[in-house]
TISEGU-301616 format. One record per residue (C-alpha): residue in three letters; x, y, z. Coordinates in pm, 1 decimal, padded with zeros to 6 digits. Layout:
N
REC   res          x          y          z
REC   ALA          X          Y          Z
...
This chain:
392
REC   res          x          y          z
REC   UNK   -02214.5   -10120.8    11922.0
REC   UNK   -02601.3   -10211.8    11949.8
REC   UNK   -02842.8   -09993.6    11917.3
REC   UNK   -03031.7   -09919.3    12259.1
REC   UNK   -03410.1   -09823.0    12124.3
REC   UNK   -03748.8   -09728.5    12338.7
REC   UNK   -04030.8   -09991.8    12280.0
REC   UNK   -04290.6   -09876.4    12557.6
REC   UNK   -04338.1   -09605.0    12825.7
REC   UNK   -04590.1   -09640.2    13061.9
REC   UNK   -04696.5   -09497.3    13380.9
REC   UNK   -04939.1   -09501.7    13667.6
REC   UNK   -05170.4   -09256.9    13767.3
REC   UNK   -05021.7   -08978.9    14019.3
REC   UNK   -05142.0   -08998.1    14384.3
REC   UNK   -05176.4   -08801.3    14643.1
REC   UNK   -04970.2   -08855.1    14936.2
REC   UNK   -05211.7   -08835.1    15174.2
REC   UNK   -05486.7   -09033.4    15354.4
REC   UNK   -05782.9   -09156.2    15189.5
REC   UNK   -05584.9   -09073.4    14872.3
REC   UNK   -05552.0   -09310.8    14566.0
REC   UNK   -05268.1   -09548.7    14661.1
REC   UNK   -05239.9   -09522.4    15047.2
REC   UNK   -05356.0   -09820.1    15124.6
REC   UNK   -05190.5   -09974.6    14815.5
REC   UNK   -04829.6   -10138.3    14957.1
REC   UNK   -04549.5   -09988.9    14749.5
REC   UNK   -04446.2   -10315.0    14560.9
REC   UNK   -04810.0   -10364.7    14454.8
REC   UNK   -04821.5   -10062.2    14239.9
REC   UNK   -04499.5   -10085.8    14058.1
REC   UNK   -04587.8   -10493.9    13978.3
REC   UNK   -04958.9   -10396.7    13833.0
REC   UNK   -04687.3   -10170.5    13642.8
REC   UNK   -04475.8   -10360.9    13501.0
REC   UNK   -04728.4   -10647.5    13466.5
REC   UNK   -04940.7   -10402.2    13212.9
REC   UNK   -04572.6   -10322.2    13045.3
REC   UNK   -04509.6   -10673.2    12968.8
REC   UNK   -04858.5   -10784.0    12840.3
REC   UNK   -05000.2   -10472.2    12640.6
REC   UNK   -04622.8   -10572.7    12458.2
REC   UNK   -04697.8   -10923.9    12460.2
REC   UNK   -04375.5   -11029.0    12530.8
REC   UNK   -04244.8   -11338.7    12704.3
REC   UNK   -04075.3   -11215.7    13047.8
REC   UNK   -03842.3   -11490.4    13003.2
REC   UNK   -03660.8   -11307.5    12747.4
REC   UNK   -03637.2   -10966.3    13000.3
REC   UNK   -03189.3   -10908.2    13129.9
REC   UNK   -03262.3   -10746.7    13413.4
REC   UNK   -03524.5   -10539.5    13564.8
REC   UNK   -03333.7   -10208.9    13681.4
REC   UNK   -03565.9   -09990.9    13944.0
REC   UNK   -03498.6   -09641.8    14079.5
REC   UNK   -03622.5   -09620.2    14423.2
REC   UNK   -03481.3   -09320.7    14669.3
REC   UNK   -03632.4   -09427.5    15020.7
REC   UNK   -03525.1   -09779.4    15045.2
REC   UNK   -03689.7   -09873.3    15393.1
REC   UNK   -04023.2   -10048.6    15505.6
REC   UNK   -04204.9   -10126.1    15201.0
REC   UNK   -03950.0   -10070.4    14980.6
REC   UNK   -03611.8   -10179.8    15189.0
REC   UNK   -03608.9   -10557.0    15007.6
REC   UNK   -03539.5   -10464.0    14680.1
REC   UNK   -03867.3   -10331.7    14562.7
REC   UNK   -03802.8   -10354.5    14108.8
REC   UNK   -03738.8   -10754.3    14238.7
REC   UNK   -04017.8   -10829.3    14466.1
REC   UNK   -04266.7   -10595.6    14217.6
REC   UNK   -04146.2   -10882.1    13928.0
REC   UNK   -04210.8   -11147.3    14152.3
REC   UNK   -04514.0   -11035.9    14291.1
REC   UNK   -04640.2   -11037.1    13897.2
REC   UNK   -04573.3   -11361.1    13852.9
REC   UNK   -04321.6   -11338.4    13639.4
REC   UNK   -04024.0   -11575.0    13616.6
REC   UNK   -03773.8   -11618.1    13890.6
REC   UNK   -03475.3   -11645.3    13696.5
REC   UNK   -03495.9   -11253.6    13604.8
REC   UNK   -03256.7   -11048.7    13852.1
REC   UNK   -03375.0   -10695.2    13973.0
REC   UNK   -03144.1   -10444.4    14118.5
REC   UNK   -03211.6   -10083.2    14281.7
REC   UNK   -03039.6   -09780.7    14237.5
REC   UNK   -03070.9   -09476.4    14451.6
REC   UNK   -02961.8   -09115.6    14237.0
REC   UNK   -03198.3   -08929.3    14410.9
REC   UNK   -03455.7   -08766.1    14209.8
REC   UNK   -03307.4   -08897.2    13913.0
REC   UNK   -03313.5   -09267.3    14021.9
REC   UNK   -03552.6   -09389.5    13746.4
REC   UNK   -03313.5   -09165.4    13459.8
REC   UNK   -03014.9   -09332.0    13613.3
REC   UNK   -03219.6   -09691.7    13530.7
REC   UNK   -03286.5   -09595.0    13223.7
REC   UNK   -02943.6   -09458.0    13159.9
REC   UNK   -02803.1   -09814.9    13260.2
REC   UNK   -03059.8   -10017.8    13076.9
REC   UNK   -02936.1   -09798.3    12782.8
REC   UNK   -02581.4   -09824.4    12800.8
REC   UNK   -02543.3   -10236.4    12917.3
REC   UNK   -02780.2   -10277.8    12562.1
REC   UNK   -02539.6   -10083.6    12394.6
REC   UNK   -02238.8   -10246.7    12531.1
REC   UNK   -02372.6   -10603.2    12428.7
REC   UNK   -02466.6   -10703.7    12808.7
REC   UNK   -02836.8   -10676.2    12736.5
REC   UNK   -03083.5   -10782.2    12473.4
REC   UNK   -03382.6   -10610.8    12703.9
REC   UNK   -03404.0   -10448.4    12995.1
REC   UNK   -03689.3   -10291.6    13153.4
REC   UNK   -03629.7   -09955.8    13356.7
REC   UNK   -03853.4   -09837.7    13622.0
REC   UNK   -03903.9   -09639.6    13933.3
REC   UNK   -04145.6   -09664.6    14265.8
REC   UNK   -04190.8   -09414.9    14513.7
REC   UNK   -04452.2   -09474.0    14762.9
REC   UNK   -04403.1   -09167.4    14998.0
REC   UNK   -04747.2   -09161.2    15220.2
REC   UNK   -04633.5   -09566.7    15316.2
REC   UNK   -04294.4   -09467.3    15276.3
REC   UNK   -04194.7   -09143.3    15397.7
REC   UNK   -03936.3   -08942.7    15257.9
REC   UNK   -03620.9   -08944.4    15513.0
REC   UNK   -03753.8   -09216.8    15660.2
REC   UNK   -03479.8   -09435.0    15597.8
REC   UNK   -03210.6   -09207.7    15815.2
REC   UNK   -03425.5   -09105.7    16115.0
REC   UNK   -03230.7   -09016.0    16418.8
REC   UNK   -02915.5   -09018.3    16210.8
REC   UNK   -02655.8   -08818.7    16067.6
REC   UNK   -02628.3   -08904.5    15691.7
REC   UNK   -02284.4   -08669.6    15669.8
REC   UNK   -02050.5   -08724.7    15885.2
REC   UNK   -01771.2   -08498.8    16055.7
REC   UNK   -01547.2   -08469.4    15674.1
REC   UNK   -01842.6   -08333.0    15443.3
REC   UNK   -01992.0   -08135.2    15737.9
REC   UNK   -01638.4   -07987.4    15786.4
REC   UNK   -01575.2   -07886.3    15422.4
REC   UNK   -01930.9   -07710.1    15390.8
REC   UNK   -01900.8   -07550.9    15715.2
REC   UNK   -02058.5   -07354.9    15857.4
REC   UNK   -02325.3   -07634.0    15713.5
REC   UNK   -02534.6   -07778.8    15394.3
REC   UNK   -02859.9   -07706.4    15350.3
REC   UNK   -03253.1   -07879.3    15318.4
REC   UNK   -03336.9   -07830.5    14947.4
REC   UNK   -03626.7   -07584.8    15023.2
REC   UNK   -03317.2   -07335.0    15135.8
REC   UNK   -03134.0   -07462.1    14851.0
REC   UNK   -03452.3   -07334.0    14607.2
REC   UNK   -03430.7   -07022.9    14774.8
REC   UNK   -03033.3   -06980.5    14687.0
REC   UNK   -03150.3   -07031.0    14355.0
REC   UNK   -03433.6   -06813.6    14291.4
REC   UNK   -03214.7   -06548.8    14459.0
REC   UNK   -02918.1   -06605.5    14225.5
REC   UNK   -03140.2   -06579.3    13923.2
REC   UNK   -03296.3   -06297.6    14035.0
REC   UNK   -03683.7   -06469.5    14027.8
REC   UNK   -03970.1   -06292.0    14230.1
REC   UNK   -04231.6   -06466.3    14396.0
REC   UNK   -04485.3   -06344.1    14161.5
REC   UNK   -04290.1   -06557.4    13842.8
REC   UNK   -04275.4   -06863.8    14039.9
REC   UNK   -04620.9   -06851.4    14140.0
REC   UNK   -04711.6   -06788.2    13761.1
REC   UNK   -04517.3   -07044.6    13680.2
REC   UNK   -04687.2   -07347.2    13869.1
REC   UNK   -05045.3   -07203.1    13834.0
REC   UNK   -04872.7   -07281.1    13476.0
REC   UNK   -04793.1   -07616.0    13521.6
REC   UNK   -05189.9   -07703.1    13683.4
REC   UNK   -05300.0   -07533.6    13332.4
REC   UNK   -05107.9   -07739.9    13114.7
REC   UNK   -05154.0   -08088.2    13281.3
REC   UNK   -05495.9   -07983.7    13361.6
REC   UNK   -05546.9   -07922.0    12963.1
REC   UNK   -05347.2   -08258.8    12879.0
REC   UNK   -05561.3   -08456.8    13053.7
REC   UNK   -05896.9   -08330.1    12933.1
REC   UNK   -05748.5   -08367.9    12570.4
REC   UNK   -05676.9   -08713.7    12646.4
REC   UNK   -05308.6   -08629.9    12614.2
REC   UNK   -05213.6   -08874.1    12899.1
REC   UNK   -05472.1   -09169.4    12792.3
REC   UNK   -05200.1   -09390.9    12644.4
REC   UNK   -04925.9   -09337.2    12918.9
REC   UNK   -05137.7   -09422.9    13210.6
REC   UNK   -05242.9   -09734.2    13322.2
REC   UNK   -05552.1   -09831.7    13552.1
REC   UNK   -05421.9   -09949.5    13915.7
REC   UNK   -05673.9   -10171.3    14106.1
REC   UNK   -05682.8   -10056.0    14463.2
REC   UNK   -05882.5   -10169.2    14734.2
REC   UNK   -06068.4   -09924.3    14663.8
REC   UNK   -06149.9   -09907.5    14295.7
REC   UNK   -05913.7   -09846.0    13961.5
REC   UNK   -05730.6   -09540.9    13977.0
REC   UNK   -05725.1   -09415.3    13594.9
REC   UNK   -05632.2   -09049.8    13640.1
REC   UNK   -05358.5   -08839.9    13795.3
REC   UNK   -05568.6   -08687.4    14124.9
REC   UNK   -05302.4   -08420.8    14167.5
REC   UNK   -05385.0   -08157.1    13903.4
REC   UNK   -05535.9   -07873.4    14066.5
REC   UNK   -05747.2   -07669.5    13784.7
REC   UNK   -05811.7   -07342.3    13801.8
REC   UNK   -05510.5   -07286.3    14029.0
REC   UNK   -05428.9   -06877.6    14002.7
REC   UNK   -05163.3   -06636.5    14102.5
REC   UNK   -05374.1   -06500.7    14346.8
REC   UNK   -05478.3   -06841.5    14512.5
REC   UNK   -05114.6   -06958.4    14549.5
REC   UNK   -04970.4   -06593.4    14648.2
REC   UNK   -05139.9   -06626.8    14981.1
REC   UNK   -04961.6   -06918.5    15122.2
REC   UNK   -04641.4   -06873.3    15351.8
REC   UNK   -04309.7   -06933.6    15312.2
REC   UNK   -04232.1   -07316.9    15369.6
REC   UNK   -03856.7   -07269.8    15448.2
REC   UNK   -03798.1   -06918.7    15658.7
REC   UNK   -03566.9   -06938.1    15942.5
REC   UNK   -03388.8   -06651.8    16139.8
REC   UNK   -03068.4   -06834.6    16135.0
REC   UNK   -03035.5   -06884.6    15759.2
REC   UNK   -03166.5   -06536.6    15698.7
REC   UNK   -02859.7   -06425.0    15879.1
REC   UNK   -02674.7   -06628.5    15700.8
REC   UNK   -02764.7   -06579.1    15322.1
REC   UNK   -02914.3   -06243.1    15332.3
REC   UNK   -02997.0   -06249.9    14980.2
REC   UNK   -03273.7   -06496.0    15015.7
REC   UNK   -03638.0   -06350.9    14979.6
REC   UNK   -03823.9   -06619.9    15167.2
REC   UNK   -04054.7   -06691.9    14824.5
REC   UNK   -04090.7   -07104.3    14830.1
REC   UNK   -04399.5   -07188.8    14940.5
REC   UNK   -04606.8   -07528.7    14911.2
REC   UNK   -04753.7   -07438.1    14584.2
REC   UNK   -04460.7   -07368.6    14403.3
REC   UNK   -04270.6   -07668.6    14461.6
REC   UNK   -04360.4   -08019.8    14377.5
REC   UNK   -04639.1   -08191.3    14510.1
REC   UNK   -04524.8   -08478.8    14794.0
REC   UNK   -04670.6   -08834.0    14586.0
REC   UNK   -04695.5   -09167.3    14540.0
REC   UNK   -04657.5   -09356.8    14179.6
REC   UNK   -04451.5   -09571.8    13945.8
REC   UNK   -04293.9   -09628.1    13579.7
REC   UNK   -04173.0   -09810.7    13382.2
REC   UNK   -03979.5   -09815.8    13040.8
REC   UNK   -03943.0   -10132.0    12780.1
REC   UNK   -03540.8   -10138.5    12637.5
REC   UNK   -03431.2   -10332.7    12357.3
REC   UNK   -03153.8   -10374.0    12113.1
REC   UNK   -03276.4   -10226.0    11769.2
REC   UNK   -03216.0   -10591.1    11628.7
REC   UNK   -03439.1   -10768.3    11894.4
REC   UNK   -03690.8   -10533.2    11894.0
REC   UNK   -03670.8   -10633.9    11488.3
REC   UNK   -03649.2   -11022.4    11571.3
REC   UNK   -03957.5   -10976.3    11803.8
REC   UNK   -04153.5   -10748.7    11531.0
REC   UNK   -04184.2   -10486.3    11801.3
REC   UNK   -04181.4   -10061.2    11696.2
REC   UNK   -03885.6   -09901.5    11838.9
REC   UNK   -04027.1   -09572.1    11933.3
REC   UNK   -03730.3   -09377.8    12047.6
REC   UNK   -03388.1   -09403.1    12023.8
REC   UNK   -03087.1   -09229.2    12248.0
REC   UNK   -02855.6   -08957.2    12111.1
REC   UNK   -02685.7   -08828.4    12413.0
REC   UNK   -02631.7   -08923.9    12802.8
REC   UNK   -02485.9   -08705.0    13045.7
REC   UNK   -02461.2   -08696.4    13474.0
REC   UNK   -02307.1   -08466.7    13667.5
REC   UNK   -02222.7   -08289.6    13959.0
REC   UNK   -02229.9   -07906.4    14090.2
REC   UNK   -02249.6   -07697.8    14410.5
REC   UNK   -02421.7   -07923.0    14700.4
REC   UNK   -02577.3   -07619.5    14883.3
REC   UNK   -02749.1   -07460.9    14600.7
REC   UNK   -02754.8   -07833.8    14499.1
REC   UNK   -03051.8   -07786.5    14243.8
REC   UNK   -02823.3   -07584.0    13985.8
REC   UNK   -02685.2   -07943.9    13800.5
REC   UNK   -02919.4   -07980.2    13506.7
REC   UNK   -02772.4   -07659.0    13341.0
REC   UNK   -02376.2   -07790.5    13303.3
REC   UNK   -02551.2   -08140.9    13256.0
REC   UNK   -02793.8   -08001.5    12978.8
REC   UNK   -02513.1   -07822.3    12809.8
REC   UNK   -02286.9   -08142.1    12809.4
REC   UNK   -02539.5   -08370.6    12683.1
REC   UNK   -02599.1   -08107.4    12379.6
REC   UNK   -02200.2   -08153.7    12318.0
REC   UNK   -02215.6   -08487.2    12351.8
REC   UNK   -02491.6   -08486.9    12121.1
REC   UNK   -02385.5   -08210.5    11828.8
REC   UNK   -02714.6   -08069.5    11872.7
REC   UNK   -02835.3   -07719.2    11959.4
REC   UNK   -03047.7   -07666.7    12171.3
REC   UNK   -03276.5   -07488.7    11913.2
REC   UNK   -03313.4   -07840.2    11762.9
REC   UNK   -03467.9   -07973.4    12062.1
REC   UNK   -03833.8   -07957.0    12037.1
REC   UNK   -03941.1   -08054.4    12397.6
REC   UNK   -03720.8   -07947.3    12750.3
REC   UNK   -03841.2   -08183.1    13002.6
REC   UNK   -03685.4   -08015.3    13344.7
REC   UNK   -03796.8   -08143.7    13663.6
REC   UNK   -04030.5   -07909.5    13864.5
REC   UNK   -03920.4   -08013.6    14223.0
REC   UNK   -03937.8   -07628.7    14236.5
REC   UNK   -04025.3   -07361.8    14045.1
REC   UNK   -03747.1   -07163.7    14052.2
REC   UNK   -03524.2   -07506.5    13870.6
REC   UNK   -03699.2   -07514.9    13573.6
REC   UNK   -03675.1   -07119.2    13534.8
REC   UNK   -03313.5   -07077.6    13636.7
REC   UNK   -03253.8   -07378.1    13363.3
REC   UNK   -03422.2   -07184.3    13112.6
REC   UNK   -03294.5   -06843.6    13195.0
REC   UNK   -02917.8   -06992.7    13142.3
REC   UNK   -03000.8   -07183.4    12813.5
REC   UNK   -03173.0   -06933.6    12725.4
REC   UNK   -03466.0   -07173.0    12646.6
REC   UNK   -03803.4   -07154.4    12485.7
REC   UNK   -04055.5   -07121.7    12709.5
REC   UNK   -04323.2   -07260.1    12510.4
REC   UNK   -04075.2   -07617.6    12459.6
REC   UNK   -04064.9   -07619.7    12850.9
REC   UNK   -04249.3   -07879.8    13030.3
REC   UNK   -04593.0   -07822.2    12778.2
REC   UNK   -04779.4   -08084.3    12971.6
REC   UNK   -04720.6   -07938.1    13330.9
REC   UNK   -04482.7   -08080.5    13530.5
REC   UNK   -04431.3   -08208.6    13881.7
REC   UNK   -04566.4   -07894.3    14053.1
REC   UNK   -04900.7   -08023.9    13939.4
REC   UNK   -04824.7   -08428.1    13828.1
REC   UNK   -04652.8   -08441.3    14158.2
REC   UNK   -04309.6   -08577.7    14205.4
REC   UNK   -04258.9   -08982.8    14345.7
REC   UNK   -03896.0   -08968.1    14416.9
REC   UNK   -03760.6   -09297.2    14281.4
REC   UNK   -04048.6   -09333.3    13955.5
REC   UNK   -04021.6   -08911.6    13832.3
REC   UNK   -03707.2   -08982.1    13570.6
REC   UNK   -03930.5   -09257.7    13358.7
REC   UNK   -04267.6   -09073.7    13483.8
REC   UNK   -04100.2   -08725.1    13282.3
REC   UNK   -03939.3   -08957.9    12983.8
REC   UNK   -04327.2   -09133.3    12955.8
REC   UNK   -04437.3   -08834.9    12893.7
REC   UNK   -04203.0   -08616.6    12649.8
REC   UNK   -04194.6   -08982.2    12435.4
REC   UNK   -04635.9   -08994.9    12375.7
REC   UNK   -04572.3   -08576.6    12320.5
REC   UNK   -04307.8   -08571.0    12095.9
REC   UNK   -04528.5   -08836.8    11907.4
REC   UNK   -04888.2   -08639.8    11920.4
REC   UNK   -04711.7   -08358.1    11812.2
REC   UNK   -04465.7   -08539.0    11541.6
REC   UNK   -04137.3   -08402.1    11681.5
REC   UNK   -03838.5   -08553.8    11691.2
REC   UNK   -03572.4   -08464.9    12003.9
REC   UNK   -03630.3   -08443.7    12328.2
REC   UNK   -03431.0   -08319.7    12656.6
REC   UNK   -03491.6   -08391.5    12961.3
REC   UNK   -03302.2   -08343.8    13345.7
REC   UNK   -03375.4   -08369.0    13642.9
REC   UNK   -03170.2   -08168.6    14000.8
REC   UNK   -03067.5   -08455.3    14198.8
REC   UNK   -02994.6   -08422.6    14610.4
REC   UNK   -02603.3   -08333.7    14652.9
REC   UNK   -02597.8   -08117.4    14408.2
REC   UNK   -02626.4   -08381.7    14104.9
REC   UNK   -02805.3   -08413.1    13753.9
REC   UNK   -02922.5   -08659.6    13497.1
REC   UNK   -02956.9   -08541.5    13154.9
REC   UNK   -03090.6   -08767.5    12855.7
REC   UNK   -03165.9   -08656.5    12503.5
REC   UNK   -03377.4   -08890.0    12263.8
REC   UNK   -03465.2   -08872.1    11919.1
REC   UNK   -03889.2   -08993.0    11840.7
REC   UNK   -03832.9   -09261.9    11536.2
């Protein structure tokens, strides 16, 4: 079996999803091919040589509805005879790429790959591709009765099982603005991010890190998710998502360079990273965001490691209240836990967050000289990725 080895992780800067932000008037395809472009040349590799270009995007419609990983390679310039495909996992789109890439390099299918994510979601709005319709149907609806649930409510299910206040999940994201805040003064994210020409100007930094965010400044906004009807319902829910402790709405892309340890050799490229355990499952699809804990603690089986031996947890922050459940469970470090903030301040771009959060645990685990990293992300449906590497 080949070895499947990390060669490059890159990422753009995080926008705002709003207008007069940095990539709304950037079409979706655009960003991801300035992207990979910068992938292929700061690696100085010939394209020719790329498998298969393998692109996690969530909201395939508009923009992105014509196979956006193809049309981004294309619109690069690079060579038609490369294929693209586009997978759809939900928030863990771009792990599930990455995941693939990984496993057709170790079955022999693949010499390189290149893994990536877009998620434009001020051009492309999130639900956008099933307005007007049910995505369910009469069978699902039936078995859930008396009926599933938006993943704000879900968040709320959550932070009421694990018994977390309003006050810890409001600590926690003015958390998440301190570390990413402190990461990119440092210069922490300088080698991860690359410039995006807009029209107007290069983009170089994230523009959704909020310093000096505080407690007090996020415990005055409202609930985002109350309703009458679901507080009938679930009783036990205390009403405590709001805006600013969940993840920030965004637009952005990533993108990972794959190879077989012996053509990263024949090429004289570093591997930087190698894979020691893959893991995806499923788990309740009303609390839906509760799947990175049973896919956490099967990847650490799969893997033979502890989870004391991981030096960095990577857990998506699409809410607060994931991340602190998953750690609660485990049992987990705190410190380990997202160090460099997370999506609550980074901001989360559905189909580009699994290689966005992978980008980022790789350059930290190599600033700080550590060697394994976890990360996972809650997936819609009640799903989870779960991917640990090992720095080389």
């Amino acid at each position: 079996m080949q070895q499947a080895v990390i060669v490059d992780a890159i990422r753009s800067p995080m926008g705002r999803s709003k207008p007069g932000s940095a990539f709304t008037e950037l079409h979706a395809t655009e960003l991801l091919a300035q992207v990979l472009k910068a992938l292929v040349e700061r690696n100085r590799l010939d394209p020719g040589l790329v498998d298969d270009v393998i692109t996690g995007c969530v909201t395939q419609a508009g923009e992105q509805s014509a196979g956006p990983g193809r049309v981004a390679w294309l619109a690069a310039g690079f060579p038609e005879h490369v294929p693209a495909t586009t997978i759809d996992r939900k928030c863990g789109s771009s792990q599930q790429a990455v995941h693939f890439a990984a496993q057709g390099i170790m079955a022999g299918a693949y010499d390189i790959v290149i893994a990536c994510g877009i998620e434009s979601m001020s051009r492309v709005p999130m639900g956008s591709a099933r307005i007007g319709q049910n995505p369910y149907g009469p069978s699902m609806e039936a078995r859930y009765a008396p009926g599933l649930v938006s993943q704000g409510v879900a968040a709320e299910l959550v932070a009421a099982k694990y018994e977390l206040s309003r006050g810890q999940m409001d600590s926690y994201s003015a958390r998440s603005h301190e570390l990413a805040a402190a990461a990119r003064e440092s210069g922490a994210f300088r080698r991860e991010i690359v410039g995006i020409s807009t029209p107007n100007g290069v983009v170089e930094h994230d523009e959704t890190i909020r310093p000096g965010t505080s407690v007090e400044k996020l415990g005055t906004l409202q609930a985002s998710f109350r309703n009458d009807e679901l507080s009938a319902r679930f009783p036990q829910i205390g009403w405590n998502v709001t805006a600013g402790n969940a993840s920030q709405i965004s637009d952005g892309a990533a993108a990972m360079l794959l190879m077989s340890e012996a053509m990263a050799q024949r090429l004289g490229l570093k591997p930087r990273a190698r894979f020691v355990a893959f893991d995806v499952c499923g788990d309740d699809p009303i609390a839906m965001l509760t799947a990175p804990i049973p896919a956490s603690q099967r990847a650490l089986r799969k893997s033979g490691l502890t989870l004391e031996q991981i030096d960095h947890y990577e857990i998506n922050e699409a809410f607060a209240c994931v991340p602190l459940a998953w750690q609660r469970a485990l049992g987990a470090d705190p410190a380990r836990l997202n160090p460099r903030g997370g999506a609550i301040a980074l901001g989360h771009p559905l189909g580009a967050s699994g290689v966005r959060l992978m980008t980022t645990m790789l350059h930290a685990l190599e600033d700080s000289g550590q060697r394994y990293g976890l990360q996972s992300m809650c997936e819609a449906g009640g799903m989870a990725n779960a991917t640990i590497i090992e720095r080389l």
